[in-house]
C-alpha positions as CSV (number, residue, x, y, z in Angstrom):
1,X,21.1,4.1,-14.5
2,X,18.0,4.5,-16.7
3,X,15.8,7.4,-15.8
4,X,13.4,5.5,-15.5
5,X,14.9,3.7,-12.8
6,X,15.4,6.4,-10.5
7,X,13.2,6.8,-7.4
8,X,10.8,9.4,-6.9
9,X,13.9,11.4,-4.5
10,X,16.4,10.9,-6.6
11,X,14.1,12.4,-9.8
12,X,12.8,15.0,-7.7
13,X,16.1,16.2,-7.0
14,X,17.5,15.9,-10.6
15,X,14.7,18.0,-11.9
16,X,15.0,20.6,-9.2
17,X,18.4,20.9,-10.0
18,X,17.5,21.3,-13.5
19,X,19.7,17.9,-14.5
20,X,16.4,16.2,-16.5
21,X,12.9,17.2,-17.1
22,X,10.0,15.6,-16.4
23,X,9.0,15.5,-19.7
24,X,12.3,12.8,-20.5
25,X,11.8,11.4,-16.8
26,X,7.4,10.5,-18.0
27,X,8.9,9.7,-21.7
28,X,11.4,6.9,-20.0
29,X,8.7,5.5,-18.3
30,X,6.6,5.2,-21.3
31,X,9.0,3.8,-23.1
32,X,9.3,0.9,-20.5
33,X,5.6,0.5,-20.2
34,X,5.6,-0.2,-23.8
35,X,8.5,-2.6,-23.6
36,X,6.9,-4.7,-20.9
37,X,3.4,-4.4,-20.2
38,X,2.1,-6.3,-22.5
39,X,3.2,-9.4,-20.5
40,X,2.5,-7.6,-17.2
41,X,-0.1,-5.7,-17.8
42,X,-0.4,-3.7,-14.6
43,X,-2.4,0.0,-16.5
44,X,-6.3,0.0,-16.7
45,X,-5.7,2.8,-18.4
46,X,-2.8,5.2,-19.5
47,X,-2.9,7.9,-22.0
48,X,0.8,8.9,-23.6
49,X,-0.8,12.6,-24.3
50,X,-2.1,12.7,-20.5
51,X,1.2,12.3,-19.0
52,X,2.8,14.2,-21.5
53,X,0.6,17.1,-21.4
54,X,1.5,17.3,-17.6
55,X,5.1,17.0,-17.8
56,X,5.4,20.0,-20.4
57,X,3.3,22.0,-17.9
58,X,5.4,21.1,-15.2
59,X,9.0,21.7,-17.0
60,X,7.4,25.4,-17.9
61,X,6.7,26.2,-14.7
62,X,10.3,25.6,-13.6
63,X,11.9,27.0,-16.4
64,X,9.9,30.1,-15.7
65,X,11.1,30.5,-12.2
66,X,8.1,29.6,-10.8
67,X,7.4,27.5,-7.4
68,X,7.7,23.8,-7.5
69,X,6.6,20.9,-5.7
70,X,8.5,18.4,-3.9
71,X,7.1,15.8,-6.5
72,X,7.7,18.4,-8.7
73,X,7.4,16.5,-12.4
74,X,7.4,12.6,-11.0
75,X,5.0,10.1,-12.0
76,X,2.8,8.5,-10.0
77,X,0.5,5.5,-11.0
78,X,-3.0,5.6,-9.2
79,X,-4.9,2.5,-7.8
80,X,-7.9,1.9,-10.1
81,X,-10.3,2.5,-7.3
82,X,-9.5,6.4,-6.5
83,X,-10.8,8.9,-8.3
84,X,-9.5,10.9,-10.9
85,X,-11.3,13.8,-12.8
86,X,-12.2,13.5,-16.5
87,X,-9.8,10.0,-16.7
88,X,-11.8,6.6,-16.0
89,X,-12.0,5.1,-12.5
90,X,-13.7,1.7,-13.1
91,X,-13.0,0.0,-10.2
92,X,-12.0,-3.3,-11.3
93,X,-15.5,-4.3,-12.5
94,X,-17.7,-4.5,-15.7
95,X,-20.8,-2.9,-13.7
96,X,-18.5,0.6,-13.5
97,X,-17.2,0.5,-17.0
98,X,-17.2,4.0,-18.9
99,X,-16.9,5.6,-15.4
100,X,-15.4,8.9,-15.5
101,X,-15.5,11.1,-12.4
102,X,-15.6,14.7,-12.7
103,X,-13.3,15.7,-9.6
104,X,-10.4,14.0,-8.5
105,X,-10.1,12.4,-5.1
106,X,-8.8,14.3,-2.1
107,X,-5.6,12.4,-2.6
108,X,-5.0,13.2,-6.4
109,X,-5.5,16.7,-5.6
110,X,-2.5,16.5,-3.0
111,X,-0.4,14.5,-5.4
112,X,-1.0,17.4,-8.1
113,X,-0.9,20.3,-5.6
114,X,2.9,18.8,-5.0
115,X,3.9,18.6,-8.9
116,X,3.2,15.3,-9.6
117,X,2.2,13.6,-12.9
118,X,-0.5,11.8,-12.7
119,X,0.5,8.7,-14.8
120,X,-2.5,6.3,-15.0
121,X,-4.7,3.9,-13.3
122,X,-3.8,1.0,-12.5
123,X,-4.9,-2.4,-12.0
124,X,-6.9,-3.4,-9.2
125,X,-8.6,-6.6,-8.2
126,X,-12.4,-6.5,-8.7
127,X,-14.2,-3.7,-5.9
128,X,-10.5,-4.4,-4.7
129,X,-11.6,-7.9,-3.1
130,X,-10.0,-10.6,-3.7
131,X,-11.0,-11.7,-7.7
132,X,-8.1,-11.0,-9.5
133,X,-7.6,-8.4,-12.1
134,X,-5.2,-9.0,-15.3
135,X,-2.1,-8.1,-13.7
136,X,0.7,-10.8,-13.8
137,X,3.9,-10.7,-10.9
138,X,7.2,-9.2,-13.2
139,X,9.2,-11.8,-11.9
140,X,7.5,-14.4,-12.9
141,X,4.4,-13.7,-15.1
142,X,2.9,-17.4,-14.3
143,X,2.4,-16.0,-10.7
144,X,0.5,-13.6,-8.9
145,X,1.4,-10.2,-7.5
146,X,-1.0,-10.3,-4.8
147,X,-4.0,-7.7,-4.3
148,X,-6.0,-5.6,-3.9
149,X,-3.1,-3.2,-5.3
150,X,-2.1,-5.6,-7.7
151,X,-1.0,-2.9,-10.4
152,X,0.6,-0.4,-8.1
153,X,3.1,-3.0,-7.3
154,X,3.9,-4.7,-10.3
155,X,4.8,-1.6,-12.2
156,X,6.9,0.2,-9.5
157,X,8.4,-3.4,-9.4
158,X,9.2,-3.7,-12.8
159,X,10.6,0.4,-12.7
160,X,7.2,1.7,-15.1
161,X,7.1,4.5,-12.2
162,X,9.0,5.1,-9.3
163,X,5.6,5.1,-7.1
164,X,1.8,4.3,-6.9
165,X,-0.9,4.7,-4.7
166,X,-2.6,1.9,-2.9
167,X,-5.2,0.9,-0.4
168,X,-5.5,-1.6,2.3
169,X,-8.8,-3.2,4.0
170,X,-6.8,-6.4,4.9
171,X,-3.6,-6.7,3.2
172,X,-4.0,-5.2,-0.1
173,X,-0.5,-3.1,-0.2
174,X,1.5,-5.4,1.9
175,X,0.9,-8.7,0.6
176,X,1.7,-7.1,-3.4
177,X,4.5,-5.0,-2.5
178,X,6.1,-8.2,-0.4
179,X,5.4,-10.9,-3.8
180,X,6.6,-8.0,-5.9
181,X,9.6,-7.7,-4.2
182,X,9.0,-3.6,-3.6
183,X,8.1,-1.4,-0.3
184,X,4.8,-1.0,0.2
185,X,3.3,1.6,3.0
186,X,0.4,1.3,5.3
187,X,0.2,4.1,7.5
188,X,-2.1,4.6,10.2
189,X,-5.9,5.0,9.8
190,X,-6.3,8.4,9.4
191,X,-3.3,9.4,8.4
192,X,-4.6,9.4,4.7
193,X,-8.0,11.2,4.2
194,X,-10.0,9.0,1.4
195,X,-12.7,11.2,0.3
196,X,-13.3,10.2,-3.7
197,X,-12.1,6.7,-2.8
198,X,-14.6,3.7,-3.3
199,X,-15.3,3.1,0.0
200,X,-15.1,-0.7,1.3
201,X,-15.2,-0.7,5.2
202,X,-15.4,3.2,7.2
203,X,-13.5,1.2,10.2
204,X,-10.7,-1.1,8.2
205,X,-9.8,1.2,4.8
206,X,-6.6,3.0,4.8
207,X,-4.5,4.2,1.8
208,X,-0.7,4.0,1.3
209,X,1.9,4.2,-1.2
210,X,4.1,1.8,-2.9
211,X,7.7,2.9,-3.9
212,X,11.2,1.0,-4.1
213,X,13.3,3.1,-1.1
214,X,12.0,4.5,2.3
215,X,12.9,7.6,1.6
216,X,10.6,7.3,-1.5
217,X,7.5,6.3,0.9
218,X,8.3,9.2,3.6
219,X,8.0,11.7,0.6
220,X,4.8,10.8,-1.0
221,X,3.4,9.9,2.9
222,X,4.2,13.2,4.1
223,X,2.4,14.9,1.0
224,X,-0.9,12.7,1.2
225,X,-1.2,13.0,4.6
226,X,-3.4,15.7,6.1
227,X,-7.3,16.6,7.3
228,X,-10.2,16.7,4.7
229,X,-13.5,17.3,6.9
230,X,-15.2,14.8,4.8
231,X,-13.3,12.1,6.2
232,X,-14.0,11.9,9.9
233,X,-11.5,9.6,10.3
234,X,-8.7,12.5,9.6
235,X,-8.3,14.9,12.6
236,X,-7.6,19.1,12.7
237,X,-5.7,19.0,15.4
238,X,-2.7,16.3,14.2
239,X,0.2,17.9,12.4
240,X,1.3,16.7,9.5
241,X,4.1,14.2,10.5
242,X,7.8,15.2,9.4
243,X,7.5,11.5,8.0
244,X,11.3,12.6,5.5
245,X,13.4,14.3,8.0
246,X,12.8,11.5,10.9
247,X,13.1,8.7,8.6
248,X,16.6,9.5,7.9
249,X,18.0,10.4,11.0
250,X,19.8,8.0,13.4
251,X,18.0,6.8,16.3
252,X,19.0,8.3,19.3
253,X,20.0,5.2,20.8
254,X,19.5,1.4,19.3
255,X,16.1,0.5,18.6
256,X,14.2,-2.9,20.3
257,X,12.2,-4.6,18.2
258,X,9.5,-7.4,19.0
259,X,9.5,-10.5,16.5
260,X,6.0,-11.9,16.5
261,X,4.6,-14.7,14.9
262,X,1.2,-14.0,15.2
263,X,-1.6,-16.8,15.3
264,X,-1.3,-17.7,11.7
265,X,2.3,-18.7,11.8
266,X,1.9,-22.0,10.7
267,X,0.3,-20.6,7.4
268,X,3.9,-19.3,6.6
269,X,6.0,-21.9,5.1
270,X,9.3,-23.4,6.1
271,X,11.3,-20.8,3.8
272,X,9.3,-18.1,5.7
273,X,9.7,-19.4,8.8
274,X,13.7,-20.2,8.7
275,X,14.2,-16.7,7.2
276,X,12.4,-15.0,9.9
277,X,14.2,-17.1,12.4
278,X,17.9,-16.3,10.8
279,X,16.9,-12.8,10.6
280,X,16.8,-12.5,14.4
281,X,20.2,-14.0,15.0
282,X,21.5,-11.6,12.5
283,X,19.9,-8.7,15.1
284,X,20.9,-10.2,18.4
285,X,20.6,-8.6,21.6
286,X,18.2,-6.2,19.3
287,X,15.5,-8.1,19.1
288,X,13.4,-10.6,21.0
289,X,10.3,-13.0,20.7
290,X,7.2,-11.9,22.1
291,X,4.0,-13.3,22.1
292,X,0.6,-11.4,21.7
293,X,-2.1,-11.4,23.9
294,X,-5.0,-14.4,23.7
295,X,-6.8,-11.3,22.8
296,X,-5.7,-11.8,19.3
297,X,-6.2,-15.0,18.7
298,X,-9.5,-14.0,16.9
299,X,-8.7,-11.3,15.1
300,X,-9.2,-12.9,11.9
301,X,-13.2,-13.4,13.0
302,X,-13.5,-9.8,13.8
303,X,-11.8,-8.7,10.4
304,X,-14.1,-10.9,8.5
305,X,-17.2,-9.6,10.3
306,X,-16.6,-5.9,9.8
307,X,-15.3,-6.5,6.4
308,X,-17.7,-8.5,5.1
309,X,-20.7,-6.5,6.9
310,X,-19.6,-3.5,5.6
311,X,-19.1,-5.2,1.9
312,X,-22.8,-6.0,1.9
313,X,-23.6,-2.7,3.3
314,X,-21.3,-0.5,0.6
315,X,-21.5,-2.5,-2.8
316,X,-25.8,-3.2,-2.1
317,X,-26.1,-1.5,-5.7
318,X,-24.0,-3.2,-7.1
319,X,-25.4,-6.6,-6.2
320,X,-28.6,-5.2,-7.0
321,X,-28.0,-3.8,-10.2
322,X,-24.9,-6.3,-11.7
323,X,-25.0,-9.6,-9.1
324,X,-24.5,-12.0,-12.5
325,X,-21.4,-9.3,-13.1
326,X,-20.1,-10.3,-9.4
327,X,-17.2,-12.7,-8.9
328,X,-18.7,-15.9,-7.0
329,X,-16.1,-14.8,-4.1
330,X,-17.0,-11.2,-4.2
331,X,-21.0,-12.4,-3.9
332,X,-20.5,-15.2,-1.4
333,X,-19.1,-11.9,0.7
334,X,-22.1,-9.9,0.4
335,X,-24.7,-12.8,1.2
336,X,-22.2,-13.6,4.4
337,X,-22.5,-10.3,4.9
338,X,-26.2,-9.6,4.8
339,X,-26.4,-12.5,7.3
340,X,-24.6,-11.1,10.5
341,X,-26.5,-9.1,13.4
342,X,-25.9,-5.5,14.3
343,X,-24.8,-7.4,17.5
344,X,-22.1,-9.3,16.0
345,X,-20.7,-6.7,14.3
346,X,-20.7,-3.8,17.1
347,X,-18.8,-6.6,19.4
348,X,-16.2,-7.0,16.4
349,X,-15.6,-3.2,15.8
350,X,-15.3,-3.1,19.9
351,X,-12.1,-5.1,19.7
352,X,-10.6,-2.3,18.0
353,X,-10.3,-0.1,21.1
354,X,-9.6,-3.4,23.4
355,X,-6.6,-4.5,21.4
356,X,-4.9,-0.3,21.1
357,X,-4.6,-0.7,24.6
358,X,-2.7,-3.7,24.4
359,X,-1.1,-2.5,21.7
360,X,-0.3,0.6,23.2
361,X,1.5,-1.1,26.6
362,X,3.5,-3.0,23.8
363,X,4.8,-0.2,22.2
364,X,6.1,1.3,25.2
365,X,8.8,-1.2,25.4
366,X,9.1,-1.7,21.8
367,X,9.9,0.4,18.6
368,X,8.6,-1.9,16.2
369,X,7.0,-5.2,15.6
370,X,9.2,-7.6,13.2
371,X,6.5,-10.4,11.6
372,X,6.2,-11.5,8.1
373,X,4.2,-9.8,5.4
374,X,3.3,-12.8,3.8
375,X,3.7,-17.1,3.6
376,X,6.2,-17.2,1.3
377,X,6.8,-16.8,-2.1
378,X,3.9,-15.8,-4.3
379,X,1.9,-18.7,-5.9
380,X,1.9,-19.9,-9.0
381,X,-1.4,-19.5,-10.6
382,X,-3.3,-16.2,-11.6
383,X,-6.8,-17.0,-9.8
384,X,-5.8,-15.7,-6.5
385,X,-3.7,-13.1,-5.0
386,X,-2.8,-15.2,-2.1
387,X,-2.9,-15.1,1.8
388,X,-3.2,-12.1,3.6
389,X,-3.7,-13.1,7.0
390,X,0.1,-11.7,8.2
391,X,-1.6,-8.2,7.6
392,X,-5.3,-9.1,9.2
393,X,-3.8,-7.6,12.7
394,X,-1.9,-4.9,11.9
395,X,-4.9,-3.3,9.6
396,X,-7.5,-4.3,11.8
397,X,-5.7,-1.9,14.8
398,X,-5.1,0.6,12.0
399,X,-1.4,0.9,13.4
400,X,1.5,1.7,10.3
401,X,3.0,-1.3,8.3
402,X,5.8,-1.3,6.2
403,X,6.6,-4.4,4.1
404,X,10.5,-4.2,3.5
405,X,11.7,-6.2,0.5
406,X,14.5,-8.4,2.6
407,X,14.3,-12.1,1.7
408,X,14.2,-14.4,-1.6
409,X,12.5,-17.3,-1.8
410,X,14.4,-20.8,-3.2
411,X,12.6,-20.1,-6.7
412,X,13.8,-16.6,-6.3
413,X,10.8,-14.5,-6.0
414,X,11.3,-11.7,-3.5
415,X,9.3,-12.1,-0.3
416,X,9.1,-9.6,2.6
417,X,9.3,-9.1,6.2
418,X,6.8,-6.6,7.9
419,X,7.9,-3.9,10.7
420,X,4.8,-2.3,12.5
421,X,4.7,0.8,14.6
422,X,2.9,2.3,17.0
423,X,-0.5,4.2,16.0
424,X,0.1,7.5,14.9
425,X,4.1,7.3,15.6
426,X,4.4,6.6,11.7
427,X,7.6,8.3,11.4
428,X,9.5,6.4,14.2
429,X,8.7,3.2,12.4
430,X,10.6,4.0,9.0
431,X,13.4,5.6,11.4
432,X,13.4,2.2,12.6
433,X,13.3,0.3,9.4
434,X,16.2,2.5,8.0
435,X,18.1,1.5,11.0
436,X,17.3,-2.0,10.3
437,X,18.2,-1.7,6.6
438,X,21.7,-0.5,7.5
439,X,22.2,-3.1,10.0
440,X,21.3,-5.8,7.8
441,X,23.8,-4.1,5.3
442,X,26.9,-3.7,7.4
């Protein structure tokens, strides 16, 4: 195995262990950014010195005897949108180009404070919307890896890093990681502070991770998560979950898990649907079909309310000083936007609170939620990053969703099936999806 296809554990571990460096774990990874990305082109920026710089810093410190990190020396690629002192953080669009902030985002910071390298930036759609960036999927570069983290995924798919940072305001880390064919992370709102990071919607943004193992997203989970008191989302009084130890252990007895299809099945297509379908005879007694409450039925009209609302409300400078630099979809967001009442938008938010309780009384019978991540295989075609309404739900109740990289489409792109959890019970749900992952393997 090439180093640079290790995951972030299995790196962590070799370097700790004093097996490899970092500085040969960043230079492998360099080496196949410069083999591939020119037809994948998942970096908005990446500096060879940069990383470099970091990983020689890093070795020294270990060679010296002093403490380490438990990223000590592994890079990680960071969505174009969070901040990241003296190194650009354009955002996606022209209007932000040159951009340099001066202090990284509360995030970073974590990731550094645990020894990571901080690779690059990479791609993200424009204001991560829905206008694509340059980013191509690496399974099939006439196709599109989805979005808003379109970069993230494409080069943890295509082993340029073992993991990346993402965010989600509808189904920006899902939707890539499942056309990418990788795990992508969602935890719950809150989790993840987001101070530093451009802020779309207060009530729908979340951050996440993308990696290829779930033992790779407990680890970089578990270091991001915490409480910054500039994000009042984030609470003092929550530990920080013991995401890594939980994950691996075996349930105490067999998980039950709901399959739901959600309103928007019939968006998924008939590979989608028989694969989900086949998937619950493979579980049996395991698992059974539920349906939501009516209450959900119009989810997708709150989501779009907030969103949009708060779109128009965040990115006003930006139409005002750069509209003619706007996408037409990113501006026909912003004049929806403008146009709802206070009304409209307070009743949307409301249905937040109405659907945990449901949610709640759900997930005292179940351990996790089994729905797709996505339609189907990505499209073909670079001028959209394709349907995210299998995520709409899951991040408009701000409960954790893990896309796990299961199924492959009859063109064979990868596509995904999504496991949700109850709110704050993050850890359960990958003890759940590791106890899936074996059972699918046995």
């Amino acid at each position: 195995m090439s180093l640079n296809e290790l995951s972030a554990t299995q790196a962590a571990d070799k370097i700790s262990k004093g097996e490899i460096t970092s500085e040969e774990l960043v230079r492998a990874c360099l080496e196949r950014i410069e083999q591939i990305d020119g037809e994948i082109e998942a970096w908005e920026y990446l500096n060879h010195d940069y990383a470099l710089d970091q990983a020689r810093k890093l070795d020294s410190i270990r060679q010296e005897g002093g403490p380490i990190g438990v990223l000590h020396g592994i890079p990680v690629g960071i969505k174009d949108i969070i901040d990241t002192a003296h190194v650009p953080t354009e955002m996606g669009t022209p209007i932000h180009a040159g951009r340099v902030p001066l202090k990284d985002a509360w995030v970073v910071s974590r990731l550094r404070q645990a020894g990571a390298v901080i690779m690059g930036k990479t791609v993200t759609t424009e204001l991560a919307t829905y206008a694509p960036g340059k980013t191509k999927n690496p399974h099939d570069p006439n196709r599109t890896p989805g979005g808003s983290s379109s970069g993230s995924a494409a080069a943890v798919a295509s082993h340029m890093i073992p993991a990346a940072l993402g965010s989600q305001t509808n189904g920006s880390i899902i939707r890539p990681a499942a056309f990418c064919g990788v795990f992508g992370f969602k935890p719950s709102y809150g989790i993840i502070p987001r101070t530093g990071v451009l802020k779309q919607s207060y009530p729908l943004d979340q951050l996440g991770v993308i990696a290829r193992s779930t033992d790779d997203v407990a680890l970089l989970t578990q270091v991001l998560a915490g409480y910054d008191d500039m994000d009042s989302a984030t609470t003092p009084h929550r530990a920080t979950p013991l995401l890594l130890s939980v994950a691996v252990e075996e349930p105490p007895i067999p998980p039950k898990i709901g399959f739901v299809k959600t309103p928007v099945w019939d968006r998924a297509d008939e590979m989608c649907q028989d694969a989900h379908q086949e998937l619950c005879e493979t579980l049996g007694e395991e698992i059974e079909e539920i349906e939501l409450s009516p209450a959900f039925s119009h989810v997708l009209d709150h989501h779009k309310i907030v969103m949009e609302a708060d779109i128009a409300y965040n990115y006003e400078n930006e139409y005002e000083a750069g509209k003619n630099l706007l996408s037409d979809s990113l501006r026909g967001q912003i004049e929806r936007g403008r146009d709802y009442s206070a009304v409209a938008y307070h009743q949307a938010v409301a249905q937040q609170s109405n659907m945990d309780v449901v949610l709640t009384e759900l997930f005292n019978v179940y351990d996790a939620l089994l729905t797709p991540s996505v339609p189907g295989e990505a499209p073909i075609g670079l001028d959209s990053t394709g349907d995210p309404s299998f995520c709409t739900i899951w991040t408009f109740c701000g409960v954790p969703a893990l896309n796990i990289p299961v199924f492959q489409g009859e063109n064979g792109m990868p596509v995904g099936t999504q496991l949700v959890g109850a709110k704050n019970d993050d850890a359960r749900l990958l003890r759940t999806a590791n106890w899936l992952l074996r059972k699918l393997n046995d």
